[in-house]
N, C-alpha and C positions, 0 to 999 in steps of 0.2 A: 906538863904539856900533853895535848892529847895528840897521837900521834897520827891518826888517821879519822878525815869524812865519817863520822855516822850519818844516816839517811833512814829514818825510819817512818815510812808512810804511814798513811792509815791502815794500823794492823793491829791497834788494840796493844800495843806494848804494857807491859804490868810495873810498876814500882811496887815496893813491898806494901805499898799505903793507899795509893790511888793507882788507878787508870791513866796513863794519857795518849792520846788517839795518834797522834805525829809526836815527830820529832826530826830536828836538823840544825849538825852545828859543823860547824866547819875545821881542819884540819891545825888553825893556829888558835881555836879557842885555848885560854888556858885559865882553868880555876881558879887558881891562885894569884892571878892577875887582874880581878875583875874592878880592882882602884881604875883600872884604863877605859873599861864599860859605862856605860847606862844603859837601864835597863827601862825598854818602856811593858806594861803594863794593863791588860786589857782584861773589865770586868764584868758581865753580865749574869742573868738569870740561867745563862743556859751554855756559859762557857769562863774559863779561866785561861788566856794566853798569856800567852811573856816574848820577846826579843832584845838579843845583847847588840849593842852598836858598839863597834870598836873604835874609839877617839883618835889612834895614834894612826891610823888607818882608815877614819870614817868611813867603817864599812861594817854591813851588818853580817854577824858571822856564828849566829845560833838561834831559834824557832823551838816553843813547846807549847802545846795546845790540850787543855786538858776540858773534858765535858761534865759538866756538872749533873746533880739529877734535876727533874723539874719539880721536884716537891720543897717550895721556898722553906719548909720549915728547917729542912738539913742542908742547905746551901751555905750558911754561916761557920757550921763546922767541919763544911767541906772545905770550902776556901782555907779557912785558920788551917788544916790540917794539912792543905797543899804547902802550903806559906812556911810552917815551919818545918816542913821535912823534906822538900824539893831540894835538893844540895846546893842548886844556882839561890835560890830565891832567897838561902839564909847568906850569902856572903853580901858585901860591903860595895856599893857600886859609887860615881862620883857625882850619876846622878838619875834619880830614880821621875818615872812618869807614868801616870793611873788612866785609863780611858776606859769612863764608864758608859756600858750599853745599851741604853733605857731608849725606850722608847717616846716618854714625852718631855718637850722642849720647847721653847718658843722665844723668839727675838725679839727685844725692845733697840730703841733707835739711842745712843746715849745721850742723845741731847736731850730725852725726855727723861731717861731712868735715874732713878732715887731709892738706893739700898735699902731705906726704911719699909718699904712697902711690894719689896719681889715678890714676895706671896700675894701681892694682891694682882698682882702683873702676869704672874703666873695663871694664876687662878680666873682670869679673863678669858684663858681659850683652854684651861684644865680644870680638873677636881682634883685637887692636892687629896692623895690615899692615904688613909692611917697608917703609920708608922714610915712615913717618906717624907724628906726635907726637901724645900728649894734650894740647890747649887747656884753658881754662876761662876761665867767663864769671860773677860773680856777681849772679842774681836775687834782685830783689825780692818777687814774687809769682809762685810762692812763695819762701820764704824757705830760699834752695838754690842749691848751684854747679852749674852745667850743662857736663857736660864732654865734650866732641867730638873726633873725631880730624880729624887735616886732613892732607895731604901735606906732609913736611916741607918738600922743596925750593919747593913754593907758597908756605909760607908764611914761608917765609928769604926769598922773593925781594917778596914785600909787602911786608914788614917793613925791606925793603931801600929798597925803591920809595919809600914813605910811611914814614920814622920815626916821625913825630908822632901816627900814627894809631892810632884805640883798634879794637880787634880782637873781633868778635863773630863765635858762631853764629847762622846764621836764626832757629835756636827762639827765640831770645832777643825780638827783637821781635815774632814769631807769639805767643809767649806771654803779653808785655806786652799787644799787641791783644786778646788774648783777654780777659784779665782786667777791661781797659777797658770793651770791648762788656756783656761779664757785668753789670758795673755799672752801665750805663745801661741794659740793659734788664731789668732785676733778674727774669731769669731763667734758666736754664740754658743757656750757651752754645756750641754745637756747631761747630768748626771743622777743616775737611778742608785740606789745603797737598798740591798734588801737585806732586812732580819726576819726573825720569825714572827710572823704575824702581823707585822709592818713594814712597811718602806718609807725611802727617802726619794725627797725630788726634788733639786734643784736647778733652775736658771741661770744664767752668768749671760748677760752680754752688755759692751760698752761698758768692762768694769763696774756693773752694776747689777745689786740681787734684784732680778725679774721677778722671779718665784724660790720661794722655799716654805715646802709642809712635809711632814708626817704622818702619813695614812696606815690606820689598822686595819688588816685586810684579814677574809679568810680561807680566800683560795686566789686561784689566778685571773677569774673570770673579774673579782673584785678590783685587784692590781688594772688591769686593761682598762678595767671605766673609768677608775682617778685619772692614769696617764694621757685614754689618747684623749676627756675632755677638756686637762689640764693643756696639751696639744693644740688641740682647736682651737683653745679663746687667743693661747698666744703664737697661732699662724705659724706652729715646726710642722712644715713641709716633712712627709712619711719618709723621703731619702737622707733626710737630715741626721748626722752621726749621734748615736746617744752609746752615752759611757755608763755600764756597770761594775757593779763590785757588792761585796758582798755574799749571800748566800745564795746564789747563781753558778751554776756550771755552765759548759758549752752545749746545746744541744739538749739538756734535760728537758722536762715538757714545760716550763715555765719560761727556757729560752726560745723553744719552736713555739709557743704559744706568742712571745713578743713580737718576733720574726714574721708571723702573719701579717702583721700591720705597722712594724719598725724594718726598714729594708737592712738599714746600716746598723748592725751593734758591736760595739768594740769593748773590751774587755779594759778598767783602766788596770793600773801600774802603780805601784808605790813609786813616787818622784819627789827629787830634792839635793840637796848637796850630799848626798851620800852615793855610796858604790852597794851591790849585793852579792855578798857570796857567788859563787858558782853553784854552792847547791841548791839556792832557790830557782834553777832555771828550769827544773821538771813540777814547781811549785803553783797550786792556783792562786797567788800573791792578790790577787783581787779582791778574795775574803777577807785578807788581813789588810786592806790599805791603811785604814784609819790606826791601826796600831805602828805601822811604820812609820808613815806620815807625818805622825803628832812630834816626831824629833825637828821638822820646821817651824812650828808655832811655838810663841814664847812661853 
């Protein structure tokens, strides 16, 4: 049992293998006990995260976040090399969950979609990239497959790493959150999700998706023209609350930059039947929503 909080912020901490930039686990974690965890799982081109939920306690009570480099050609055997020598990531969990960070995605309605031809569904509002397979994820709200592309070989070597594990896109939990909020504040729900180089935008009102895209952007000036046009057609009033998350801080120049022309922005929260540690209360948990999140979706 570990007997006391680590808290390791962004300080660059070293393992003898990799890097990883944070770290935070909580005072009852304990290794040898991870039969009582799930672990969810977060993969992209430009990061490698993980968190432990504790089942007897449903409450999340460990964070690692590791950076990958941007040269796709070593990303493969960076991950493989995080995977087998991170000490959490080799033990045994009760249940394992993957959320991949890609960029492109797109929703069919199910009462139209048919397995045999995702790639051509896909391929309607993308260009499927050499060596990238179509996924799919099926939603409940709305009632639709979400289907995303990923790099094959990332996700052969997941799938390799973790058999047991169920396989999602971001949207999936970004969207579930959404729907949530919608409902308990039974009003029109606004939320922004930024990665590098794109964002997310989606609508919620009347338990129903208004809007949802994916824009590749390459500064801020870009972000601001998708939003406030997407804005205008559908009448959100500039005082109207919008929720971020993501790779957004408070106050950085992409947040004083929103703030110009967004009065109201609120930062959202991982939300759900779970509790969080005490130590993620100095945390900007915003970044990781979608990684906590995805322990509501099936």
């Amino acid at each position: 049992m570990l007997k006391n909080p680590i808290i390791t912020p962004v300080t660059g901490r070293t393992n003898s293998f990799h890097m990883y930039e944070k770290e935070l686990f909580d005072e009852t974690l304990d290794i040898n006990s991870t039969n009582n965890y799930e672990i969810s799982i977060q993969l992209g081109l430009n990061g490698f995260s993980f968190c432990l939920l504790d089942k007897l306690r449903n409450r999340f009570v460990m964070f690692r976040d590791y950076k990958l480099s941007s040269k796709e050609t070593g990303i493969i055997n960076e991950i493989r090399d995080i995977a087998e020598k991170d000490e959490f990531l080799s033990r045994e969990y009760r249940r394992y969950r993957i959320i991949f960070n890609t960029e492109q995605s797109t929703i069919v309605p199910a009462s139209l979609y048919d397995p045999a031809v995702k790639n051509e569904y896909f391929e309607l509002n993308h260009k499927l990239r050499d060596n990238y397979l179509v996924a799919n994820n099926k939603l409940t709200e709305p009632d639709a497959y979400l289907l995303f592309g990923v790099k094959k070989d990332i996700f052969d070597l997941a799938i390799n790493l973790f058999p047991d594990a169920s396989v999602s896109h971001q949207v999936k939990p970004l969207l579930n959150s959404s729907f949530r909020q919608a409902r308990k504040n039974k009003d029109r729900y606004i939320r922004v999700h930024f990665d590098n180089g794109f964002f997310t935008l989606i609508l919620v009102a009347d338990n129903d998706l208004q809007f949802f895209n994916t824009f590749r952007v390459r500064n801020d000036s870009d972000i601001l023209y998708y939003l406030l046009n997407t804005f205008n057609h559908f009448e959100v009033e500039n005082d109207h609350k919008v929720y971020l998350s993501g790779n957004i801080f408070k106050f950085d120049d992409l947040y004083n930059n929103l703030l110009r022309y967004i009065k109201t922005l609120k930062f959202a929260a991982p939300e759900g039947d779970f509790s969080m540690s005490y130590i993620f209360d100095e945390m900007a948990t915003h970044q990781y929503c979608n990684l906590f999140n995805i322990v509501n979706c099936a």
